[in-house]
N, C-alpha and C positions, 0 to 999 in steps of 0.2 A: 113487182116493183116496190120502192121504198115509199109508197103514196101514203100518208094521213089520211084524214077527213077534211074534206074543206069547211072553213070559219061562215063560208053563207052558200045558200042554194044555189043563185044564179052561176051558170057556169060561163065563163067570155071566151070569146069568138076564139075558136080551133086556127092554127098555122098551117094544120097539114094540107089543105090545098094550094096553100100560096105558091104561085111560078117564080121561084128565084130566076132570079139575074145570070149575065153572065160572070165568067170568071175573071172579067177584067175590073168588074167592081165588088168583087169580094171584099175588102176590106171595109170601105166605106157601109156598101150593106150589112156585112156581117154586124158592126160595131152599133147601127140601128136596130138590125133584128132584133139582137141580145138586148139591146136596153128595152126595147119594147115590150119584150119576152120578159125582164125582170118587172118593169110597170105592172101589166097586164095582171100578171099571176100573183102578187102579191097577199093575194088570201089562200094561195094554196101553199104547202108546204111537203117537202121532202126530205124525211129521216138523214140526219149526216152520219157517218162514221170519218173519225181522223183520220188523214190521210197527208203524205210527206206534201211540203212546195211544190206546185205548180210549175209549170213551165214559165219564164217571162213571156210577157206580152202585153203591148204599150193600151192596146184599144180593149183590151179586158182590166182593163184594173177596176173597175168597179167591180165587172162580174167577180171576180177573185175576191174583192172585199167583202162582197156579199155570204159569199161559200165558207168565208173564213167562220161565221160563225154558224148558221142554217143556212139553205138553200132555199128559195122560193124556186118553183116551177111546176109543170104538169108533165104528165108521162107522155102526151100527145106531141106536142109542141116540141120538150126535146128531144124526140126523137125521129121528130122530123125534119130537124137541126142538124140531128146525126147523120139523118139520111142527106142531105142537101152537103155535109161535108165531108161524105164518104166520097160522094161522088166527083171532089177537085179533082183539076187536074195538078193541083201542085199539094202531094201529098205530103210534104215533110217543111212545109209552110209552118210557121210558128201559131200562127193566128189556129189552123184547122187542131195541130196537135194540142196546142192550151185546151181549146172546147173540148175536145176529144176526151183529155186529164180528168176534167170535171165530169164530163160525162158519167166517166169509167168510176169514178172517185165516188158519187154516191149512186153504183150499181144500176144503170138506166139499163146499159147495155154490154155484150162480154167485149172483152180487151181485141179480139180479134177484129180484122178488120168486117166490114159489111158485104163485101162481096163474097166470104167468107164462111158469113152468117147467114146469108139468102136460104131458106126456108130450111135451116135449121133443125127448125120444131119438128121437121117431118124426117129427119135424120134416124134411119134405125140406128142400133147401136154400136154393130160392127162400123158401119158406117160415119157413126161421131168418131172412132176412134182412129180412121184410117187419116194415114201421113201424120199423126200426132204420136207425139215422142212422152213416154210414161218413166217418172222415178219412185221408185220402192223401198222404204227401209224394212230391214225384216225379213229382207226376201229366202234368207236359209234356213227360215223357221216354218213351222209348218203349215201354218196359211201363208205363210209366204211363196214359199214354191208349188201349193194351189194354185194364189193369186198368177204368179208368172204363165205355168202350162196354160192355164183357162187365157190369160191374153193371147198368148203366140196361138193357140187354137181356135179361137171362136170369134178374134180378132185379127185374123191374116191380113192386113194393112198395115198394119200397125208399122210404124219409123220405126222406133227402137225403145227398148227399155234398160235403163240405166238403174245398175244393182248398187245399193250401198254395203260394204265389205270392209270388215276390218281383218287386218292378221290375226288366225290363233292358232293354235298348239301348234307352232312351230310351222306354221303352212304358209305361204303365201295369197295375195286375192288371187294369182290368178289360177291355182290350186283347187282355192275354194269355190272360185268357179268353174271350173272342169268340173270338180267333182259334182255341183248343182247340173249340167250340162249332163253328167253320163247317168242321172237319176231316172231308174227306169218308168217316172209318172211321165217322162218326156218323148218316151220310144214310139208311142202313137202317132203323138203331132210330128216328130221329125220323120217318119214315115208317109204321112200327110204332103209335109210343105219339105222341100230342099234346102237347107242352108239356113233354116228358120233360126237356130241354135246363135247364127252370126248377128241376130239383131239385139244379143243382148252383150252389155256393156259396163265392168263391175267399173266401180269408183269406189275408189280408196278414202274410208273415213272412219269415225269412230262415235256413236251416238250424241258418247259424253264430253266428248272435246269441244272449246269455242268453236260456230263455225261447221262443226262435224270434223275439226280436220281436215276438211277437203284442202287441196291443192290448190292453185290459183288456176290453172287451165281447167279442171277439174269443174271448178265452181263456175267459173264461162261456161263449160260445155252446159251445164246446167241451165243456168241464166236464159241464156240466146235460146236454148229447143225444147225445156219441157214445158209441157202442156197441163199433165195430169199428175197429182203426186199420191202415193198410197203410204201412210206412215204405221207400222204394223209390229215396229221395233218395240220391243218392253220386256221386263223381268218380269217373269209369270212366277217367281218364287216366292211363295204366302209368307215367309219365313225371313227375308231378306229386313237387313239394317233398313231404318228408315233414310238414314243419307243417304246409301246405294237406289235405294227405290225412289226416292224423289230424282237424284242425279239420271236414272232411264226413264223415267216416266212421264216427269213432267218437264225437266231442263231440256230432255230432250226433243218433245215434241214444238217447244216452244224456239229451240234454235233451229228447227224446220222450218215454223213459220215466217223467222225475220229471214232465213233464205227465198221461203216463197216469196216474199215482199217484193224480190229482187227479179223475178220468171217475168220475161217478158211477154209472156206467150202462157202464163198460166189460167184455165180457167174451173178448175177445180183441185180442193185440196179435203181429200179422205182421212180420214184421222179414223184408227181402230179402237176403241175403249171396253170396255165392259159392262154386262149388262146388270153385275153384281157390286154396283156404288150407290154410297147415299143408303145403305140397308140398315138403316134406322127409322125408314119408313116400309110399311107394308106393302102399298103400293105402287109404283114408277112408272112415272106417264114420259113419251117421248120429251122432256123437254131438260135442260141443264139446271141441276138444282145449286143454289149458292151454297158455301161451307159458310159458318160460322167465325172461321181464323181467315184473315186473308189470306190469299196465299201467296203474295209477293211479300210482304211483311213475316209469313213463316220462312219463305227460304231464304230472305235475309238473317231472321234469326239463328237458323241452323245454321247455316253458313260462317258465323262467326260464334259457334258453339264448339268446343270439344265432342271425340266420338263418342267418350265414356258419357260424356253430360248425356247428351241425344239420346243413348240407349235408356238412359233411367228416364227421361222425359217423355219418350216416344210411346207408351201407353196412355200417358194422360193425353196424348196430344190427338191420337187415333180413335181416342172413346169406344164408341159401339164398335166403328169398325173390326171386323175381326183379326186382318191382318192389315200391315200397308201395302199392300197390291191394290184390295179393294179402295185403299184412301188416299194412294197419290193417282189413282187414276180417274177417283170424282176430281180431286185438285186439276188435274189437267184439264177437262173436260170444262171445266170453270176460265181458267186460264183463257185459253184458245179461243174462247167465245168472247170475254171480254178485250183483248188484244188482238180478235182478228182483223178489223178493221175492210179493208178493200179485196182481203183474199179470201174468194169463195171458197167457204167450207162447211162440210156435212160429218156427222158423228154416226158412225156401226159400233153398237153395243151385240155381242152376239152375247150366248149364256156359256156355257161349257159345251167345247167343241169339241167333236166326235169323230171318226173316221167317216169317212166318206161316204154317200148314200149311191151315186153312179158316178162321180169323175172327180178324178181324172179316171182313177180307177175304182170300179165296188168295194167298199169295204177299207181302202188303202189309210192307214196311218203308220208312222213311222216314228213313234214314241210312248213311253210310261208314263204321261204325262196327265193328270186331272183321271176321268174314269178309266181311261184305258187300261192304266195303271193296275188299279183295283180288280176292273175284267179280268184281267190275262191274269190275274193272284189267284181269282175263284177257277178258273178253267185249267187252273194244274193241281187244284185242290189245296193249293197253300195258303190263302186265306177263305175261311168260313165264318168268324164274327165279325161282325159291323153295327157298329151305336148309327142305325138309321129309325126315321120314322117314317114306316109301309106307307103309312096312310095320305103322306104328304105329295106334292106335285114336285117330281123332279124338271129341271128344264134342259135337257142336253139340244143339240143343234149338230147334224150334220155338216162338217168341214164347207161343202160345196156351196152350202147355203148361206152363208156371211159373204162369200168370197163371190158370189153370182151379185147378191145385194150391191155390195163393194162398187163393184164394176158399171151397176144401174145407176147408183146413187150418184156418181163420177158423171154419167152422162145426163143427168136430169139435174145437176146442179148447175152445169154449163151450160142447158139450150134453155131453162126456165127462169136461174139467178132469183129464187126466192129471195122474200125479204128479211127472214130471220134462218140461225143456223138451223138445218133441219137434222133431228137425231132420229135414226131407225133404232128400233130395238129388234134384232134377231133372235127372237126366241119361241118357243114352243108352248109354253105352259099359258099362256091367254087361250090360244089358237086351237090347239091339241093336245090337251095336259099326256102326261102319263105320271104316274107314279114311282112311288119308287119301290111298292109292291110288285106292282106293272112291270117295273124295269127285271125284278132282280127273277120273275119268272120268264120271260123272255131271256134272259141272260143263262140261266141252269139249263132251261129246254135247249136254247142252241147251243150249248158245249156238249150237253149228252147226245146231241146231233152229230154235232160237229167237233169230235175230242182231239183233243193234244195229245202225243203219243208219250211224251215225256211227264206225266201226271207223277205227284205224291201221293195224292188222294182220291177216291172220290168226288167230281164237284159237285159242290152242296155251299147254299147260303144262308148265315142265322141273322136276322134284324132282333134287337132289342133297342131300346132309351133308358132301359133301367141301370142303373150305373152299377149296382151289386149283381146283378144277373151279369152284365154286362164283363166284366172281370172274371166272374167266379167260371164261363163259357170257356175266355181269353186264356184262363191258367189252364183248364184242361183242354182246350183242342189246339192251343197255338203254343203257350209257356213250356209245358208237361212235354209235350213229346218233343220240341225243339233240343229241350235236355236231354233228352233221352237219344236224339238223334249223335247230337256231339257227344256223349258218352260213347256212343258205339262207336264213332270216327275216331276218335281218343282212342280206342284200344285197339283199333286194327291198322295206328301209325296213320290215317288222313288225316288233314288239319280239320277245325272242326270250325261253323260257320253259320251251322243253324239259328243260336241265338242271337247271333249278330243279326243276322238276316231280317228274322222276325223283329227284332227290335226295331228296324229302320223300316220296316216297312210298319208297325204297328204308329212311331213317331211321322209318315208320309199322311197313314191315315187321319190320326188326330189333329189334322190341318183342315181337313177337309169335312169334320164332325159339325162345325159350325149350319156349312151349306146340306147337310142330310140330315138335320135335326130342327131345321127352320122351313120357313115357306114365304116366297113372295108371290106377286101378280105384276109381272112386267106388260105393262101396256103394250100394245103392239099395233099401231092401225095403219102408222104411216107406209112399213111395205105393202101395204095393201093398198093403198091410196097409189104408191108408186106404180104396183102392175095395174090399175085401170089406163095408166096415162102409157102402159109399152103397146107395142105392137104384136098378136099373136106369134108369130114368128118370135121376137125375142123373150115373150113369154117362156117359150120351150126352151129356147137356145141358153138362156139366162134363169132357170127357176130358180122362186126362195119362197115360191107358196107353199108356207109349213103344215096350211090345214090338209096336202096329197100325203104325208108321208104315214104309212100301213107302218108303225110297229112293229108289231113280227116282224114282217118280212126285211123290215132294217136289220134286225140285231140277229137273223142270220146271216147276213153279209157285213155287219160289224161282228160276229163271233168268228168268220171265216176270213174277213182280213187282219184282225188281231194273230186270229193262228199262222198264217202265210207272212206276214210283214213284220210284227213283232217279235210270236216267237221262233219265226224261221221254220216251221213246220211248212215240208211241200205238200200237194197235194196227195200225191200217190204214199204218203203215209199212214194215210186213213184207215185203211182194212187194220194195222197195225195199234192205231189208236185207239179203233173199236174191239178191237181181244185186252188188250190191255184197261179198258174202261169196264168189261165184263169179270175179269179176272180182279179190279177192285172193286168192284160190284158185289161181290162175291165176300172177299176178306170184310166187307162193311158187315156184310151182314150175319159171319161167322162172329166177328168181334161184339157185335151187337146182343147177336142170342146167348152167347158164355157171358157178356155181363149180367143179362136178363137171369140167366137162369142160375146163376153164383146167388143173386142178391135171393133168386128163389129157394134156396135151398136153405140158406139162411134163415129165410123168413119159416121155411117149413116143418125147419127143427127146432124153432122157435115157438112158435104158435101153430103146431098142426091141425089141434082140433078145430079152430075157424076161421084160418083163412085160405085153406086147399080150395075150396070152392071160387072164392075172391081171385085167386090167383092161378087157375086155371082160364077163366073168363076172360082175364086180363093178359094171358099167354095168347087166347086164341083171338084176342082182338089187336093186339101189338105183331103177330106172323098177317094178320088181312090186312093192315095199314100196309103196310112195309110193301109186300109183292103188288098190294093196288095202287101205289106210289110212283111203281119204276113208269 
């Protein structure tokens, strides 16, 4: 509750025993209680947030005057108010709904009604969610259609869930959802539950439009039945204009909100951010750190700037940050807290999100997107250098684990109504660091496990930071033979596509050199704070306790659903992957000994009288490396 400290020790006499009246002098009483209630409590005080006009009502105007600037009251008292006018019988009384407004207006208790609300707090989770109606932006993206399977399954109650959907490449929504519908992360639950697929419901909108776009029916349907909202919509492109990344990231979450304002039936609002904002500090504690620009005064700025201006300005204006991903998503995160006002809301920072650790399915991701990308490059052997530093704490996060958080945080912001926004941080490196020596041995061992059958190379992985080493690697094992490959395609009439290839993916990586050549500590205490307060049961049902997850035995079920989901490799191709990863095994090592021993011979008809010895030694210690390697 939004309670202060009280101004003096003695505390006055408690209301919650008083025996109200009947219903036939409710007016008269009420208009006593409340002024006695405002006398009484005058030393205590209650945090306000702004919030629109009140209802009329003739025998509340002072209360109203009062609220207009603070509130005086206790958490006891009114809400024992609450309770005494939950229980009219004339619920749509003007007199009960005013109290009711203010109630709700500085967060005493949730919007719903109290019969409603009866033991609540003892609600698992499946169970908060049942008959409540969920809306999602994002949901075609890949925590999104997480987020979706993990309700319809672990929350079979559920009303319905309404998808936000805009037209593209020429498809329509209802296209786009079909095709979310025959996804096969959905084949279990629909197997599960009958007709499950029917409680979802796309809505036509568009992030960046006033409004979203939405319809006027649309926006009703909205209004009058959701409950819970997940906003999960953002341009993940490190690379994007700064107008485009402010227009999804933060206009957008923000035209969410003045919708939520309008949910009559909302009692929590989930907002997705990142756990890499604000990285001009070393440290990041759950909490929303201020920017230095305001940020309604920048997007006024911008907004009446030229694109060409904005491009040449948009460095000085992002400073440290590295891209504007990382810097309209602290601006939002800023935003949303200062303008939320009466709409319960909680922030999910995850780190870099990974294929999945057990669900929907092991291993499952369905994009190139952040590491995965880079994975599936080394496990076909097409990329082997990386400006990383070993030594450093990577932070990845398996998919399921934001998306389990997600879903907790939505129900413990609705049965508790903390007093301030509460931010999770989803991440690993407090908890369970691993490296990114860590990673990239784990990553080599499970592809020579687990090989791709369509390999270029060997995989194999080089970390440097040295920027000349770092090149001099990049011309010979990525530049050098890339030519050489479109040389050969050039002369036997294929198009050639090598060097393109490497150059885009060598420009994907150096987007990404910022976060592999830095380190933070993202704080992490509140999900842990959150599973003391679940129940064993949605412990398991729901994990996002990062200090279970084994390492290894992750990143062979993120090396084997990279190979099945990404790159389309079945399973019964493996005996075929593993002749083909022996038979490059092999050319490594032929290529290896003729450079070895060219430079030998060299060296031998050079200076034979002393360094035969030197270079015998150094033969028979470079063939033990090598075989004690594989």
């Amino acid at each position: 509750m939004l309670i202060a400290a009280k101004s003096r020790n003695e505390k006055p006499a408690s209301l919650t025993n008083t025996t109200y009246p009947s219903d036939k002098c409710i007016p008269v009483m009420l208009s006593m209680r409340l002024s006695m209630l405002i006398r009484r409590l005058k030393s205590y005080r209650v945090a306000y947030q702004p919030v629109n006009r009140a209802p009329e009502c003739c025998c509340l105007t002072d209360l109203s005057k009062t609220f207009s600037h603070s509130i005086v009251g206790r958490k006891e008292e009114i809400k024992a108010l609450a309770t005494y006018l939950h229980k009219l019988k004339s619920p749509n009384s003007d007199t009960r709904e005013s109290v009711l407004y203010w109630c709700n207006a500085v967060r005493i208790f949730p919007t719903t009604s109290m019969s409603e609300n009866t033991n609540m707090e003892q609600l698992s989770i499946p169970e908060f969610y049942k008959g409540r109606s969920v809306f999602i932006t994002g949901a075609t993206g890949f925590m999104g259609k997480v987020l979706v399977e993990k309700l319809l399954r672990s929350c079979p109650d559920i009303e319905r869930i309404y998808l936000l959907m805009r037209p593209s490449k020429g498809q329509s929504v209802e296209c786009r959802l079909q095709d979310l519908i025959n996804n096969q992360i959905f084949d279990a639950v629909r197997k599960e539950q009958l007709n499950v697929m029917a409680k979802l419901t796309a809505v036509t909108g568009d992030v960046t439009l006033p409004g979203f776009g939405l319809s006027v029916s649309d926006m009703h349907l909205l209004i009058e039945n959701v409950s819970i909202v997940f906003n999960s919509a953002a341009t993940i492109k490190f690379n994007e204009e700064l107008k485009d990344a402010i227009e999804m990231n933060v206009k957008g979450p923000m035209q969410l909100l003045n919708i939520c304002r309008q949910m009559k039936r909302l009692e929590a609002f989930v907002h997705v951010s990142t756990a890499f904002n604000n990285l001009d500090r070393e440290e990041m504690k759950e909490q929303v750190y201020r920017s230095k620009v305001d940020p309604v005064k920048l997007i006024q700025l911008l907004d009446c700037l030229d694109d060409n201006v904005v491009k040449k300005i948009a460095p000085e204006l992002i400073g440290n940050c590295p891209n504007t991903y990382t810097y309209t998503k602290a601006l939002a995160e800023q935003l949303l807290e200062e303008q939320c006002g009466n709409v319960p809301l909680a922030i999910v920072r995850p780190s870099i999100v990974t294929a999945a650790l057990k669900e929907p399915i092991p291993g499952w991701v369905d994009n190139y997107n952040g590491a995965t990308g880079t994975i599936a490059a080394v496990g076909k052997g097409f990329f082997r250098i990386m400006k990383i530093n070993a030594e450093l704490v990577s932070d990845i996060i398996p998919v399921d684990y934001p998306i389990n958080l997600m879903i907790a945080a939505a129900w413990h912001l609705a049965i508790r109504r903390p007093n301030e926004v509460p931010v999770y941080s989803c991440t690993t490196g407090h908890r369970n660091p691993l490296t990114w020596g860590g990673l990239k041995r784990f990553t080599v061992d499970s592809w020579l496990k687990y090989p791709t059958k369509d390999m270029m190379w060997y995989p194999s992985a080089f970390y440097t930071i040295n920027d000349v080493w770092f090149k001099a690697n990049q011309a010979l094992f990525h530049t050098i033979p890339a030519h050489l490959f479109d040389m050969f395609y050039t002369l036997t009439g294929k198009r050639s596509r090598w060097v393109r290839m490497y150059a885009k993916a060598t420009l994907a990586f150096s987007s990404l050199e910022f976060f592999t050549t830095h380190q933070w500590r993202f704080i992490s205490n509140n999900p842990i704070r959150l599973l003391e307060e679940m129940s064993n049961q949605d412990k398991k049902t729901f994990y996002f306790d990062v200090r279970e997850i084994d390492w290894k035995s992750y990143f062979e079920t993120y090396i084997q659903g990279a190979r099945r989901y990404v790159l389309k490799d079945d399973h019964s191709t493996l005996p075929l992957a593993r002749r083909n990863l022996n038979r490059l095994y092999m050319a490594r090592m032929f290529l290896r000994l003729l450079f070895f021993f060219s430079v030998f011979t060299v060296l031998l008809r050079t200076f034979k009288p002393f360094l035969l010895p030197a270079i015998c030694l150094q033969t028979a210690i470079f063939l033990l490396a090598e075989f004690l390697s594989v």
